[in-house]
C-alpha positions in Angstrom: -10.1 -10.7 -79.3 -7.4 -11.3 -76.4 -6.8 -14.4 -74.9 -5.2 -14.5 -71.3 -3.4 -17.6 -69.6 -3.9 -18.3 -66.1 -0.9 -16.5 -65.0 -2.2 -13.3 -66.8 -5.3 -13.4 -65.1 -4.0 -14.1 -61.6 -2.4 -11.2 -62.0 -5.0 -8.9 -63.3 -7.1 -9.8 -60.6 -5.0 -10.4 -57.9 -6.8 -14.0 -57.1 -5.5 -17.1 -56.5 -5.6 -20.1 -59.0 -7.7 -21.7 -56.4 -9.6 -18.5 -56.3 -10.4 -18.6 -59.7 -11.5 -21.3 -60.1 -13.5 -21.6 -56.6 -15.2 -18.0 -58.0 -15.9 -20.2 -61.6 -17.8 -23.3 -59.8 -19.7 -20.8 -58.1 -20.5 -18.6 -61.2 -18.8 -15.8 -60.2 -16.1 -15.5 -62.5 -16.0 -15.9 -66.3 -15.2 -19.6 -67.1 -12.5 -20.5 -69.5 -12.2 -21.4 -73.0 -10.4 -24.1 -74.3 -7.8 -23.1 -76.8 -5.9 -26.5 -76.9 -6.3 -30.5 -75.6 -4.8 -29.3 -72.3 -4.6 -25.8 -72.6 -7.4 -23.1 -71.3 -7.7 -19.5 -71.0 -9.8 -16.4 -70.9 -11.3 -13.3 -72.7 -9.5 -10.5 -71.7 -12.8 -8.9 -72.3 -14.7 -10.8 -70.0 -12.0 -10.6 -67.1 -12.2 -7.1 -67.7 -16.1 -7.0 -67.8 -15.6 -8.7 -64.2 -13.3 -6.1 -62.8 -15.9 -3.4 -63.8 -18.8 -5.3 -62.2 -16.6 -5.6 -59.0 -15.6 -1.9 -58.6 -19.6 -1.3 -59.3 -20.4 -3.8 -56.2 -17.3 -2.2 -54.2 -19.5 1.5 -55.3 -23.1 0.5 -54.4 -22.1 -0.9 -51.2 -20.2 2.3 -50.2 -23.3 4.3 -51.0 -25.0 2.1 -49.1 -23.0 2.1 -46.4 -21.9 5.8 -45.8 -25.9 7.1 -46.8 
């Protein structure tokens, strides 16, 4: 198991901070585990997991789109 800061995952997804956390409120992005009294961050898996699920929405649509 992977942990990644919020720098790391800005730039694995290319989103903002206020992105993330936007996309979190709204359940759309993995939420963050606290690893310290101050301190967050996130499964690598699950950031990952997200990236898949977004290439597979970015997929249907084209399907949906060009059919």
């Amino acid at each position: 198991m992977k942990f990644l800061r919020l720098k790391d995952v800005m730039e694995k997804t290319g989103l903002s901070r206020s992105a993330i956390y936007s996309k979190i409120k709204e359940r759309e992005f993995p939420a963050s585990v606290p690893i310290g009294s101050r301190t967050v961050a996130w499964l690598e898996a699950d950031v990952e997991q997200w990236l898949e699920w977004r290439v597979q929405v970015r997929d249907r649509a084209a399907k949906g789109y060009f059919n």
